[in-house]
C-alpha positions as CSV (number, residue, x, y, z in Angstrom):
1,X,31.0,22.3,-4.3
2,X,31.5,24.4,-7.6
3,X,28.8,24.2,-9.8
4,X,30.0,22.1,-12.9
5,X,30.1,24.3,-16.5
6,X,28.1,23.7,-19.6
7,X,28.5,24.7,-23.4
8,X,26.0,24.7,-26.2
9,X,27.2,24.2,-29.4
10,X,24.2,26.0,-31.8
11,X,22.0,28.5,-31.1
12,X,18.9,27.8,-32.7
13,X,15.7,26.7,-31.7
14,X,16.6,23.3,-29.8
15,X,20.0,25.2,-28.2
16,X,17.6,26.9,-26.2
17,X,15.6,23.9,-25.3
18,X,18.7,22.5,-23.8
19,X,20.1,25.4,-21.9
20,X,16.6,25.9,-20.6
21,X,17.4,22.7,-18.6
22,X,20.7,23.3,-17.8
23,X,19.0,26.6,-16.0
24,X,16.7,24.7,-14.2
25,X,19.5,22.9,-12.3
26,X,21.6,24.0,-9.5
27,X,24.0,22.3,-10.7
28,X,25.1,23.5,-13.6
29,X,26.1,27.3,-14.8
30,X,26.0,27.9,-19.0
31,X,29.4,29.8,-19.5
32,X,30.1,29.5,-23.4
33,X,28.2,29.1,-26.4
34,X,28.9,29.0,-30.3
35,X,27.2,29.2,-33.2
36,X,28.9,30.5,-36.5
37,X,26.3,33.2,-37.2
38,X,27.7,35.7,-34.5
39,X,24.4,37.4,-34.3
40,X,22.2,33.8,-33.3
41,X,25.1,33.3,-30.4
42,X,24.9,37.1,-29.5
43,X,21.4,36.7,-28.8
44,X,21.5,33.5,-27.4
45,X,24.2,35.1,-24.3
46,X,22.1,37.5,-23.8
47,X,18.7,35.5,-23.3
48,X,20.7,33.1,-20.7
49,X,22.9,35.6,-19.6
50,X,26.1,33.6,-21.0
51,X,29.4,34.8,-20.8
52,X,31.5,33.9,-23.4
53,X,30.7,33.4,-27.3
54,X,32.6,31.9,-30.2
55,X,31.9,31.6,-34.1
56,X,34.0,28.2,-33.9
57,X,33.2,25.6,-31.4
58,X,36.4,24.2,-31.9
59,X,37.8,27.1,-30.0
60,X,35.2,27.4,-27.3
61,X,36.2,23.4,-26.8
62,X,39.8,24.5,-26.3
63,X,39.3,27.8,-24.4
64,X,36.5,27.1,-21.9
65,X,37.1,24.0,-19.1
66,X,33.8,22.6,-20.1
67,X,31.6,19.4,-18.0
68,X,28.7,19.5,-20.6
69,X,28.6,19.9,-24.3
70,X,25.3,20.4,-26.2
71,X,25.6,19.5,-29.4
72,X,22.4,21.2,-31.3
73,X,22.9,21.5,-34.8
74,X,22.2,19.6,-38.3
75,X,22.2,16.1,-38.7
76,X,25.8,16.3,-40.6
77,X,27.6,18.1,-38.3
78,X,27.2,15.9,-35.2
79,X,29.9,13.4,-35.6
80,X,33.2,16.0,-36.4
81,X,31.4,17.9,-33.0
82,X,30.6,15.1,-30.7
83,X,34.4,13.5,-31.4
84,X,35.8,16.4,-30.7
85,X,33.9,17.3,-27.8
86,X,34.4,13.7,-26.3
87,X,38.4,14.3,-27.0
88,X,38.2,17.6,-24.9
89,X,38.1,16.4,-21.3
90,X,34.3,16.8,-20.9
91,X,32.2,14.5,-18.4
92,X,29.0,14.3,-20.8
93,X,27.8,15.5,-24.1
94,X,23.6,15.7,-24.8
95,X,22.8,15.8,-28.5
96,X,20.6,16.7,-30.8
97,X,18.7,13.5,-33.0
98,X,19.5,11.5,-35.1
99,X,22.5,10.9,-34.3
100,X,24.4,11.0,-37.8
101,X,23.5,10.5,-41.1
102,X,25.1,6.7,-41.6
103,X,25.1,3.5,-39.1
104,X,29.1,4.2,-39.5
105,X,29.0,7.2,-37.6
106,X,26.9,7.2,-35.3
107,X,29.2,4.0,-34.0
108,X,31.8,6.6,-34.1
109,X,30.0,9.1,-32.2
110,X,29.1,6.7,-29.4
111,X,32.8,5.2,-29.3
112,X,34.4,8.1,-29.3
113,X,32.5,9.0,-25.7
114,X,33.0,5.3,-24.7
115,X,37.0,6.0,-24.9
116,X,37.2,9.2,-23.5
117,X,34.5,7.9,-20.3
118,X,32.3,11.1,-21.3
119,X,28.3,10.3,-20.7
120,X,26.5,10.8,-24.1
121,X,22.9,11.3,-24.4
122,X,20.5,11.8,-27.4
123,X,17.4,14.0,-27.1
124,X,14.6,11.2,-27.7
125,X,12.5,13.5,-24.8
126,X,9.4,11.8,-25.6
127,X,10.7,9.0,-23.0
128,X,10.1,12.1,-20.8
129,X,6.5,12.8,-22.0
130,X,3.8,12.4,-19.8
131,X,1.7,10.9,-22.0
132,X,4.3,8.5,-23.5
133,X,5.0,7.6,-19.6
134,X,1.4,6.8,-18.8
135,X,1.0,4.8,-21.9
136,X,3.6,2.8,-20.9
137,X,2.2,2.0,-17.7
138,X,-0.5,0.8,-18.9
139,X,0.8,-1.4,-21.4
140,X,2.6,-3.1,-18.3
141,X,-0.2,-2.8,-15.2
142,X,-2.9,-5.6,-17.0
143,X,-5.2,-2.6,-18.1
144,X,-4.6,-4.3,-21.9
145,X,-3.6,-7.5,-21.2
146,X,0.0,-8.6,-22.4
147,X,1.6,-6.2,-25.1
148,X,1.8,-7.9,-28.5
149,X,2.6,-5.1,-30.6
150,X,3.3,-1.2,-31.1
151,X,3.1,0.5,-34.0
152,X,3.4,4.4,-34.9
153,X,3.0,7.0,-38.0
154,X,5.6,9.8,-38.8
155,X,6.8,12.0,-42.0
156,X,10.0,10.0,-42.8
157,X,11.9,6.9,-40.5
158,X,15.6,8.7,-39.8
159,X,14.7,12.4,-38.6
160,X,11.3,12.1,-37.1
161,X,11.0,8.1,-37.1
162,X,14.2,7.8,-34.7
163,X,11.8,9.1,-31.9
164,X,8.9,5.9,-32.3
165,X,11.8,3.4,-32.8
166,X,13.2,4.8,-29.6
167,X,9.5,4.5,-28.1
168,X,9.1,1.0,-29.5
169,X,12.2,0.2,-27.5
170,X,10.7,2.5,-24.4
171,X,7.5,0.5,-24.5
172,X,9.0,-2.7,-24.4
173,X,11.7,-2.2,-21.6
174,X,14.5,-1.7,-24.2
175,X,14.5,-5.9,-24.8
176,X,17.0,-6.7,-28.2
177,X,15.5,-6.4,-31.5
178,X,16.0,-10.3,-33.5
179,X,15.1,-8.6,-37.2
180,X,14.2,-5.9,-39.3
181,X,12.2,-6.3,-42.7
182,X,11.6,-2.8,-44.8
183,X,10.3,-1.0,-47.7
184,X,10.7,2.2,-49.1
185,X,9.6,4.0,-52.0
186,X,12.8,5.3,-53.8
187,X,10.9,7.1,-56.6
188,X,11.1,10.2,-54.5
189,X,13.3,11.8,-51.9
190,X,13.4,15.0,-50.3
191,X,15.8,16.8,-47.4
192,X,15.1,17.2,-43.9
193,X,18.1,19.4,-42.4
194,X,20.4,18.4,-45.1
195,X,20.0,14.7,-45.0
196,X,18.1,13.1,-47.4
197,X,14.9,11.1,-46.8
198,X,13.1,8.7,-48.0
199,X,9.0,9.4,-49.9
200,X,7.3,6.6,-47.5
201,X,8.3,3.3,-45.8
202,X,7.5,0.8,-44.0
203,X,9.4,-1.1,-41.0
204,X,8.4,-4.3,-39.2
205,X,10.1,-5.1,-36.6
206,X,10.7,-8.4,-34.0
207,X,11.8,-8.3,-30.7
208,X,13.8,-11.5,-29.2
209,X,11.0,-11.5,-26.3
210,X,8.1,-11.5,-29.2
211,X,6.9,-8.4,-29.1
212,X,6.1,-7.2,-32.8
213,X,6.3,-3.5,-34.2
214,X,5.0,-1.3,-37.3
215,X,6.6,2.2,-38.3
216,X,5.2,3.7,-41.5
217,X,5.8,6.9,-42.7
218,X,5.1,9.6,-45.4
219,X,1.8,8.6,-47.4
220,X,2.0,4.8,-45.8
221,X,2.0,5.9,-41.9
222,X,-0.3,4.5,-40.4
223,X,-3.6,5.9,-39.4
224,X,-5.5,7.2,-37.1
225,X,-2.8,7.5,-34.2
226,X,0.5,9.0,-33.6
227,X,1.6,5.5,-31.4
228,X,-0.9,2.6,-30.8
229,X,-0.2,-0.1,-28.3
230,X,-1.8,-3.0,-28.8
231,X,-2.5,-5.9,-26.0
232,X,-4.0,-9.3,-26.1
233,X,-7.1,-7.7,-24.3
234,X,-7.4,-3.8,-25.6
235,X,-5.0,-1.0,-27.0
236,X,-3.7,2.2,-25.8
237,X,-3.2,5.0,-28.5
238,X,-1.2,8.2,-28.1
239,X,-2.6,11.4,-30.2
240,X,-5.7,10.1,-31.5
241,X,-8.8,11.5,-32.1
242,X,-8.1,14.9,-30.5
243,X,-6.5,13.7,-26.9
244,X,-3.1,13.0,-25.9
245,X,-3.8,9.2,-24.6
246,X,-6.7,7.2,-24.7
247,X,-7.5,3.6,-23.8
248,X,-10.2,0.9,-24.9
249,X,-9.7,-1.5,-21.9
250,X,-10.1,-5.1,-21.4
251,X,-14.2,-5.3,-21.5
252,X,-14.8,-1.7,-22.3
253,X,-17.4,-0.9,-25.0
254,X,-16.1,2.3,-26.2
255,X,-12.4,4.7,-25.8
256,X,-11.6,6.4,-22.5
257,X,-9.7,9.5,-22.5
258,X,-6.8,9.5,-19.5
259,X,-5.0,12.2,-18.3
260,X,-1.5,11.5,-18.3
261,X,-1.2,14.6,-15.3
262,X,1.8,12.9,-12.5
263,X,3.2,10.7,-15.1
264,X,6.3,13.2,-14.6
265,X,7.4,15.8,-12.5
266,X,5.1,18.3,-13.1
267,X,6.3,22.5,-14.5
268,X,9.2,21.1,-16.6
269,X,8.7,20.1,-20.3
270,X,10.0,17.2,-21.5
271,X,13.7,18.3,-23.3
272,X,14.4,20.0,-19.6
273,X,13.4,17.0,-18.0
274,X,16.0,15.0,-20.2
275,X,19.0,17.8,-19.8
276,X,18.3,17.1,-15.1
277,X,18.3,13.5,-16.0
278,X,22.0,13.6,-17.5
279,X,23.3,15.9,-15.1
280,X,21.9,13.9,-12.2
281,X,23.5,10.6,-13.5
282,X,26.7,12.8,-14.3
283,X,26.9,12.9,-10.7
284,X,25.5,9.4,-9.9
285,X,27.1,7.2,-12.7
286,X,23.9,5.8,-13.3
287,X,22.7,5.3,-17.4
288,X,20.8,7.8,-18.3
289,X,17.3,7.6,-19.7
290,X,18.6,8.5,-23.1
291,X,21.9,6.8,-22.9
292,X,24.0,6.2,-26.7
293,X,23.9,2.7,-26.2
294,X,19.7,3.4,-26.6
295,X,20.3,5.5,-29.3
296,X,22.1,2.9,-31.3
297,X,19.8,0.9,-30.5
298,X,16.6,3.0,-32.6
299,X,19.3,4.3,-34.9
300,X,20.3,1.0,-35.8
301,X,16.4,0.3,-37.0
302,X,16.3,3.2,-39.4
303,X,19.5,1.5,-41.1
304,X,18.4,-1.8,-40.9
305,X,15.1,-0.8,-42.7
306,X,17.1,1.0,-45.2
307,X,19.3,-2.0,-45.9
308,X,16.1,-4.6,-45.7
309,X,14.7,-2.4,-48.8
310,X,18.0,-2.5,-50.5
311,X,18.9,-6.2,-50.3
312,X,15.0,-7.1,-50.6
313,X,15.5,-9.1,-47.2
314,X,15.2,-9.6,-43.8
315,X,18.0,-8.1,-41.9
316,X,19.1,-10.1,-38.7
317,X,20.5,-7.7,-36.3
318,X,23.5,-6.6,-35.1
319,X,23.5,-4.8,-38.5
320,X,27.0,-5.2,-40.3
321,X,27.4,-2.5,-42.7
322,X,28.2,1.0,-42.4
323,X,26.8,3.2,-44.8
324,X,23.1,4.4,-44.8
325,X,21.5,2.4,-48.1
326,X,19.5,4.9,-48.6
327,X,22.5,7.4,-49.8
328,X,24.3,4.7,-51.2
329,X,21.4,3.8,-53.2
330,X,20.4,7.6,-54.4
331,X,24.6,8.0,-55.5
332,X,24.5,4.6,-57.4
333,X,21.0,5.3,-59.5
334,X,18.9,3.1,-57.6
335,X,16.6,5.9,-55.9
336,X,15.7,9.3,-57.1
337,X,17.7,12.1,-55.5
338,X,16.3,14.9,-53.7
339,X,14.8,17.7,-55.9
């Protein structure tokens, strides 16, 4: 069987994450790349020995009979790229989060691959982390009783906070969300690859099933943990106090450290681990661990927050809008724009 063909649209940093995976399989050779600064994609070929480079992506889409499409560049950029990757004949795309920077687009993005029957995939790896893996285990083996409620700290909800709304989800099974209630503070933004973000905020969240969830970021995230699951009997918290995962159990006096070590298949990091889970349901048809459809899903919470804190309201989900607030707020006056 020929081995199926893979492109990597940007060059950077997280471009090399992603063709590091698609080296680890045998599945897969990386025969094209493109990045407009002919230097990043000349170095790039030769670090993974690839073939073929381009400046325009547009023209690597067109020249190169391409299965797989990574799609690593800013925020901005992703919905023009992933449309037109999806259009290309292509069997799956993996991209690069957030996926876009309005609720609009990113229902765009994920249509677009819908129509065309390509596979899309965002890089939330953390479902891939051993630690994350373990903790959900244990959230769901009795060790804390029932979970009742995650909650998580972070710099800002769309760039860094679409990878705890995607663990909220991982957590608890990837159940519906009922509603969304938000704050943010719209005195200051700032820019996080182009996009603008908001100071701080905070994001409650309810789950159909019960569950209940707390996201705050900037100089309102919460402390003392970067996730903290919490049970009717005890609570599990990821990055605190110096470990990666640590549990205070149902009738424990004190915080044992665990070792999250055969959580996951051991010798791969986590983005690697994501790029062998596409390409094996590429060949299965099976969703993959970081399908679109649960992409929307935490993408659809960093919206809804942003609309709770324009309306002043609860937000029942689906969400019905298509902007993000937050930029229609900053162009109308009602938030400060970036400095």
């Amino acid at each position: 069987m020929a081995k199926m063909k893979a492109g990597i649209i940007g060059c950077g940093g997280r471009g090399r994450a992603h063709a590091q995976g698609y080296q680890a399989s045998d599945d897969v050779d990386i025969i094209a790349c493109a990045d407009p600064i002919e230097g990043s994609s000349n170095n790039f070929a030769e670090s993974f020995d690839v073939p073929n480079t381009y400046q325009d992506y547009r023209e690597m889409l067109d020249q190169e009979n391409l299965d797989f499409v990574s799609v690593c560049t800013w925020i901005e950029m992703h919905t023009d790229m992933i449309i037109n990757a999806a259009n290309s004949g292509i069997r799956a795309v993996h991209a690069e989060k957030p996926m876009a920077p309005t609720w609009g687009e990113a229902k765009k993005q994920y249509q677009a691959c819908l129509d065309n029957n390509v596979m899309i995939t965002f890089c939330h790896q953390r479902r891939f982390g051993a630690e994350f893996v373990r903790a959900k285990e244990l959230a769901h083996d009795g060790t804390i009783g029932d979970l009742v409620r995650v909650e998580a700290a972070c710099g800002n909800l769309l760039d860094w906070g679409t990878h705890w709304f995607d663990m909220f989800f991982f957590y608890n099974n990837d159940e519906p969300v009922d509603w969304v209630m938000g704050q943010i503070d719209s005195t200051a933004t700032h820019r996080v690859f182009g996009v603008p973000v908001e100071n701080c905020g905070l994001s409650w969240i309810r789950w159909q099933n019960g569950l209940e969830g707390l996201l705050g970021t900037g100089g309102t995230g919460v402390a003392g943990a970067g996730n903290r699951l919490i049970g009717t009997h005890g609570r599990i918290e990821v990055h605190a106090a110096g470990v990666s995962l640590r549990i205070l159990a149902r009738g424990a006096s004190d915080w044992e450290t665990v070792d999250p070590q055969g959580a996951v298949p051991e010798g791969y990091n986590d983005t690697t681990l994501s790029v062998l889970n596409l390409i094996e349901c590429v060949k299965t048809g099976e969703e993959p661990e970081l399908s679109g459809r649960k992409s929307l899903q935490a993408t659809e919470l960093i919206f809804a927050t942003y609309e709770s804190s324009r309306r002043r309201q609860k937000i029942n989900l689906p969400l019905e809008i298509e902007d993000s607030p937050l930029l229609s707020m900053i162009e109308s006056g009602d938030a400060a724009a970036p400095d």
